[in-house]
DRENNU-73118 format. One line per 2 residues: number of its first residue (from 1); their letters; for each residue x, y, z of N, C-alpha, C, O. Coordinates in nm, 4 decimals, padded with zeros to 6 digits. Example, Ala and Ser with C-alpha at 12.3 -4.5 7.8 and 13.67 -1.06 7.14 Angstrom:
2
1 = as = 01.3190 -00.5690 00.7800 01.2300 -00.4500 00.7800 01.3200 -00.3300 00.7800 01.4236 -00.3319 00.8465  01.2850 -00.2250 00.7080 01.3670 -00.1060 00.7140 01.2900 00.0030 00.7870 01.3409 00.1138 00.8039
//
This chain:
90
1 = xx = 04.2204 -01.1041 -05.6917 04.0996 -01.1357 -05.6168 04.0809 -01.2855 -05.5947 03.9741 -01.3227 -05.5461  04.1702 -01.3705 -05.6244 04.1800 -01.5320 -05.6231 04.1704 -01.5427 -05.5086 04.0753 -01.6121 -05.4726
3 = xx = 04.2781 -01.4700 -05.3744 04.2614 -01.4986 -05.2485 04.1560 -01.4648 -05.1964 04.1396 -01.5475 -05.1067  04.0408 -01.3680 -05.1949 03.9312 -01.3303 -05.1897 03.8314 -01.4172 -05.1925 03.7678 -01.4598 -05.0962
5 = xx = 03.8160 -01.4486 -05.3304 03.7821 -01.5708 -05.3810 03.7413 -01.7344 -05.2787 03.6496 -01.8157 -05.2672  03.9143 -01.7003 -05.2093 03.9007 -01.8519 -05.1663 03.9021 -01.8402 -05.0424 03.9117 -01.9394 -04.9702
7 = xx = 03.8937 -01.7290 -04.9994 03.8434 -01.7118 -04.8332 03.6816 -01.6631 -04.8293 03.6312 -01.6237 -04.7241  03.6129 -01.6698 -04.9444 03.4874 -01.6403 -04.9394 03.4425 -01.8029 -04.9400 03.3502 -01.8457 -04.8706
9 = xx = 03.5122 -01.8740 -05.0174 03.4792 -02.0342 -05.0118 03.4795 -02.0734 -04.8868 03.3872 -02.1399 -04.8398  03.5989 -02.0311 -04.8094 03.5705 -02.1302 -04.6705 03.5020 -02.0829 -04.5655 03.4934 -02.1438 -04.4588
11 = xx = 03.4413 -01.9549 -04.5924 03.3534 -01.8597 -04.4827 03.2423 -01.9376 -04.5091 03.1842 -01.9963 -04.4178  03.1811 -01.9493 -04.7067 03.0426 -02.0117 -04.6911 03.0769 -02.1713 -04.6779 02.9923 -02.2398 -04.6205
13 = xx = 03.1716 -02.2224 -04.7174 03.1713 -02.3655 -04.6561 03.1910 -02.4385 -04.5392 03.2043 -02.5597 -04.5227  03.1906 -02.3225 -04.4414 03.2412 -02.3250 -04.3305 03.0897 -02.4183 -04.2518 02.9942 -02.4596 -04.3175
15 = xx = 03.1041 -02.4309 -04.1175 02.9609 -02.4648 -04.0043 02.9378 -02.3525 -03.9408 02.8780 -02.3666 -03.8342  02.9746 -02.2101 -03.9813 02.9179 -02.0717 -03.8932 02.7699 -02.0685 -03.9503 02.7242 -02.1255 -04.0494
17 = xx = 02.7156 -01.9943 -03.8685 02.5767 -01.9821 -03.9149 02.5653 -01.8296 -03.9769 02.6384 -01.7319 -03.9606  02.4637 -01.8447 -04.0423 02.4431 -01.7669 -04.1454 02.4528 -01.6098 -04.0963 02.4813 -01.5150 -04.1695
19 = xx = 02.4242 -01.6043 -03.9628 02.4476 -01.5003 -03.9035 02.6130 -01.4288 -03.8925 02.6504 -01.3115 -03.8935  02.6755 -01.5387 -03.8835 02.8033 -01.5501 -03.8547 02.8428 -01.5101 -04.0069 02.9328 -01.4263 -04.0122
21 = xx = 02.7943 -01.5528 -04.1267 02.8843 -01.5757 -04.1878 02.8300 -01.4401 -04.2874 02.9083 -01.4014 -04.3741  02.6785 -01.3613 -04.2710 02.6648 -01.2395 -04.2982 02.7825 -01.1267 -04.2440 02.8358 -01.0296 -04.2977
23 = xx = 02.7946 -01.1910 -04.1091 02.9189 -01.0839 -04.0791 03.0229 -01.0845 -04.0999 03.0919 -00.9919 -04.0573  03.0768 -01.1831 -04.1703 03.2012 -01.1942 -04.2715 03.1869 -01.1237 -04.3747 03.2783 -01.0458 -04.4018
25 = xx = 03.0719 -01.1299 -04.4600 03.0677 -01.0946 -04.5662 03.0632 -00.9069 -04.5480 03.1383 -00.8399 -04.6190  02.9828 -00.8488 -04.4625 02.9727 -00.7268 -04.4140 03.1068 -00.6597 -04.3636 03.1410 -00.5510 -04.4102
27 = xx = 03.1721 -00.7159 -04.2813 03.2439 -00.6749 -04.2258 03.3763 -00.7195 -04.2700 03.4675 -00.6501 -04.2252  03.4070 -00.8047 -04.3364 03.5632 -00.8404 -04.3723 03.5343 -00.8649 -04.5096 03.5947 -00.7875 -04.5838
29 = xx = 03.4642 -00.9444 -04.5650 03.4734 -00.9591 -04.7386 03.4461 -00.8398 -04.8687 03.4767 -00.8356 -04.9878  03.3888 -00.7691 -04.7955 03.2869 -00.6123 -04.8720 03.4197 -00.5031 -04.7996 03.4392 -00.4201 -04.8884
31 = xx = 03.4978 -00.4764 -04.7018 03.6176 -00.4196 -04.6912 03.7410 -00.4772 -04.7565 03.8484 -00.4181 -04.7458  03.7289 -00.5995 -04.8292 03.9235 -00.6764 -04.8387 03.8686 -00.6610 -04.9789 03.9409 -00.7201 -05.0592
33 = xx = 03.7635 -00.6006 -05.0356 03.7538 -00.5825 -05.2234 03.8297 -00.4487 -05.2243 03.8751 -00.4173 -05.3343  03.8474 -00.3808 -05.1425 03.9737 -00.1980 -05.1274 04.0714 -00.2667 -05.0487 04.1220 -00.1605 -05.0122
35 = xx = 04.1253 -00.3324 -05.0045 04.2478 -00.3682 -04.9337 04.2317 -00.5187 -04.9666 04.1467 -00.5842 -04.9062  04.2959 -00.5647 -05.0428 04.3491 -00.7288 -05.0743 04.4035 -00.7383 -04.9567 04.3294 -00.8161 -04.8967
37 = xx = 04.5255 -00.6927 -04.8552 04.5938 -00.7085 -04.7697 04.5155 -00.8224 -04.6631 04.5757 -00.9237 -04.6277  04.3659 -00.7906 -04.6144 04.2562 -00.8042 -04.5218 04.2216 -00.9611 -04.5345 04.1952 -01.0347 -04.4394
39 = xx = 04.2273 -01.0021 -04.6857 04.1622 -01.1215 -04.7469 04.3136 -01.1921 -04.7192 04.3205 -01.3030 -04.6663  04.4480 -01.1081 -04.7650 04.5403 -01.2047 -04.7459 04.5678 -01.2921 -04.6087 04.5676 -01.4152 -04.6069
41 = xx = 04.5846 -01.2326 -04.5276 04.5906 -01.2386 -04.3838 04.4929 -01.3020 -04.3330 04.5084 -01.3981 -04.2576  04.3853 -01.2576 -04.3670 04.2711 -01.4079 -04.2992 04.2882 -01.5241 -04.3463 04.3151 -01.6209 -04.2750
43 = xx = 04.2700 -01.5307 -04.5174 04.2884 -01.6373 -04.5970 04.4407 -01.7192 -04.5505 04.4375 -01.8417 -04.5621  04.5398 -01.6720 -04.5118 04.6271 -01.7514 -04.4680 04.6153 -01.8322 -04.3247 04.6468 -01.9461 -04.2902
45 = xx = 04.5686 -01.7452 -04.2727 04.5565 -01.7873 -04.0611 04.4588 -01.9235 -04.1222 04.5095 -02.0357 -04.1227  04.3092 -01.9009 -04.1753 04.2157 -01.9614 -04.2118 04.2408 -02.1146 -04.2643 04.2002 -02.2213 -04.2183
47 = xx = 04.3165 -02.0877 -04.3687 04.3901 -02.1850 -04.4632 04.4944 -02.2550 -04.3689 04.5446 -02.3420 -04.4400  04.5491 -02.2604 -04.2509 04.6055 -02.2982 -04.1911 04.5740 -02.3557 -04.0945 04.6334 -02.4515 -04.0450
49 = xx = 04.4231 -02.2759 -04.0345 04.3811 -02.2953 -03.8908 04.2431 -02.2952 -03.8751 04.1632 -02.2525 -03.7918  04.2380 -02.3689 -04.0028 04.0489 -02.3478 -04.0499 03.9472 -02.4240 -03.9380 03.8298 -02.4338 -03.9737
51 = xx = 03.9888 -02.4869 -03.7853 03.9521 -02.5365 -03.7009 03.9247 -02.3596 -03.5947 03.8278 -02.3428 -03.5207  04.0231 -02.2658 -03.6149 03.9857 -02.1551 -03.5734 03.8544 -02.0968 -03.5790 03.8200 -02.0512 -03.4699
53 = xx = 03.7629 -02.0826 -03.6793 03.7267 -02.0001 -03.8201 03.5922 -01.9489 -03.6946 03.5331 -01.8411 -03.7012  03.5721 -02.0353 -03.6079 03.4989 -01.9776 -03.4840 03.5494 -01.8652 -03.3974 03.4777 -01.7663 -03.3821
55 = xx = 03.6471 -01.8714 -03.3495 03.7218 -01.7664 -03.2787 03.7652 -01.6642 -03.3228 03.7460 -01.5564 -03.2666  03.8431 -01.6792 -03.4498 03.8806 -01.5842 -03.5351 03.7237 -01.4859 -03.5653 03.7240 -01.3629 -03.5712
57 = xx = 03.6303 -01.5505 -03.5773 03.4857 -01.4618 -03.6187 03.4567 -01.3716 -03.4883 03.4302 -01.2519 -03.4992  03.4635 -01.4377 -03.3641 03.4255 -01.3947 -03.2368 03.5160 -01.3242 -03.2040 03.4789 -01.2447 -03.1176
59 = xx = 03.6359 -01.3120 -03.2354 03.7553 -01.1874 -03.2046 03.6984 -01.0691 -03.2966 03.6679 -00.9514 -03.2775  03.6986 -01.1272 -03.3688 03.6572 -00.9725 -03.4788 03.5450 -00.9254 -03.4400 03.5597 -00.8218 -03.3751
61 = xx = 03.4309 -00.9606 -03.4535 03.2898 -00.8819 -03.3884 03.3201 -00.8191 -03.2709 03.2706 -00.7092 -03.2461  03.4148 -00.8886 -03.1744 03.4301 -00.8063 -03.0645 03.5308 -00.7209 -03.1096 03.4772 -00.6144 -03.0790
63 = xx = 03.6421 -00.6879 -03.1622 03.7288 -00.6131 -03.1997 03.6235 -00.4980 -03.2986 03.6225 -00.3792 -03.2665  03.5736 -00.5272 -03.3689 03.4661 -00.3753 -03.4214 03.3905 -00.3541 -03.3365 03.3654 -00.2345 -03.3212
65 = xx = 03.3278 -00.4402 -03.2543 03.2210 -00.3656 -03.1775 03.2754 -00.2672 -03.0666 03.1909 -00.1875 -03.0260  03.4062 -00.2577 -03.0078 03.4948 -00.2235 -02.9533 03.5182 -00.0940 -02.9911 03.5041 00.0097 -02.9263
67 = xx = 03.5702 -00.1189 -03.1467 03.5883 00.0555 -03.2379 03.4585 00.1156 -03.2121 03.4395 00.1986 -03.1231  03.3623 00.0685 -03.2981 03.2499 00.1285 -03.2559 03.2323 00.1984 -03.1428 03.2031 00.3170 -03.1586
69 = xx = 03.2419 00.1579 -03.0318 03.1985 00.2067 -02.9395 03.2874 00.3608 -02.8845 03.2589 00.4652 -02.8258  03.4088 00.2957 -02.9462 03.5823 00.3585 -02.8690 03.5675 00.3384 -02.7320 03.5614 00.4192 -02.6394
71 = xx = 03.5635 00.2350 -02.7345 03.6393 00.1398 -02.6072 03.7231 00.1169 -02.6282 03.7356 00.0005 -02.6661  03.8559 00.2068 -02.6225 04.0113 00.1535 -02.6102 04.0484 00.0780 -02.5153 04.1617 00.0317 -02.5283
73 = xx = 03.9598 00.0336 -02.3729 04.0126 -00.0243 -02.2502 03.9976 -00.1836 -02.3162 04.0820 -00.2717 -02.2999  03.8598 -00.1998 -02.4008 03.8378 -00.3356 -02.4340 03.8730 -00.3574 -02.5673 03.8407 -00.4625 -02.6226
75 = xx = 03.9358 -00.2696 -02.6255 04.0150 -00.3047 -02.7440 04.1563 -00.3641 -02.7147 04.2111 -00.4474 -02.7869  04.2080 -00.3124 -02.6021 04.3489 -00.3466 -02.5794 04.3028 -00.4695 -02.5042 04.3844 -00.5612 -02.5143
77 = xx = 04.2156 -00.4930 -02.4452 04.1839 -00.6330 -02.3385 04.1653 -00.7451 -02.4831 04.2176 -00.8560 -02.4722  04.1055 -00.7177 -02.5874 04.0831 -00.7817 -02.7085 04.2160 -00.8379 -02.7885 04.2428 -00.9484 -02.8356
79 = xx = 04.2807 -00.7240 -02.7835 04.4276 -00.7444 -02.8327 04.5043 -00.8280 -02.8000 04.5451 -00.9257 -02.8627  04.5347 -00.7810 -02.6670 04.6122 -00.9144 -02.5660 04.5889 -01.0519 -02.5703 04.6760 -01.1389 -02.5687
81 = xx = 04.4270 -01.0739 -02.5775 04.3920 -01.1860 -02.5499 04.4654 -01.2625 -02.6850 04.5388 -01.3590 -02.6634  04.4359 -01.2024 -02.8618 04.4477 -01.2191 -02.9327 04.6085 -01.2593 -02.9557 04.6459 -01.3493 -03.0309
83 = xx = 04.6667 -01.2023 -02.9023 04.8126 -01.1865 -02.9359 04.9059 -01.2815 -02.8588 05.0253 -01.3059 -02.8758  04.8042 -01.3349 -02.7562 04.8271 -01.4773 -02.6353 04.7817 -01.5771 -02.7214 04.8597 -01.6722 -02.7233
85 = xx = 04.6808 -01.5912 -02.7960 04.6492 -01.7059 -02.8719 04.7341 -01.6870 -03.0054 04.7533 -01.8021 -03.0444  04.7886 -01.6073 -03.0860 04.8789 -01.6350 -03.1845 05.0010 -01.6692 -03.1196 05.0885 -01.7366 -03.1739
87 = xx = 05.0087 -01.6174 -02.9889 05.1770 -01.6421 -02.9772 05.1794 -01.8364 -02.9586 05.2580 -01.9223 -02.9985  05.0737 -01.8402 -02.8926 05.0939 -01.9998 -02.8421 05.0623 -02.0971 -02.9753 05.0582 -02.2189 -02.9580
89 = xx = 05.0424 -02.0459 -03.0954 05.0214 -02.1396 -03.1973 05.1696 -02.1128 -03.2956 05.2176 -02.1852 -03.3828  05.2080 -02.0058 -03.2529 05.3451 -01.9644 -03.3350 05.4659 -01.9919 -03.2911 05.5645 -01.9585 -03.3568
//
């Protein structure tokens, strides 16, 4: 739970607002305590690209709000976009 740990540090030490950073805690920190995998993977992008930590938040709200809905048309429009911005940093 160390990585957990230290991606909960840079969510609250972050400049998101509290709104922002409730939905970290709701939605990614309270799910990655049953899947470490969740905490690993952010905590690394994060730890790397902690100038992201805005976008990365705004992909995800839209990526659940998406499930939620089952909007597969704007899940895959979500995806793409996502997978255009990792490719160009990778």
């Amino acid at each position: 739970m160390e990585t957990l740990q230290k991606l909960k540090d840079i969510i609250n030490n972050s400049s998101l607002s509290d709104e922002d950073k409730k939905f970290w805690e709701d939605n990614i920190i309270a799910p990655a305590k049953e899947n470490s995998r969740i905490a690993e993977s952010m905590f690394l992008y994060l730890d790397n690209f902690p100038n992201d930590i805005k976008w990365v938040t705004d992909f995800s709200r839209r990526k659940i709000e998406a499930i939620k809905k089952g909007d597969e048309k704007e899940l895959d429009k979500i995806l793409e976009e996502e997978e255009k911005k990792l490719s160009s940093i990778g």
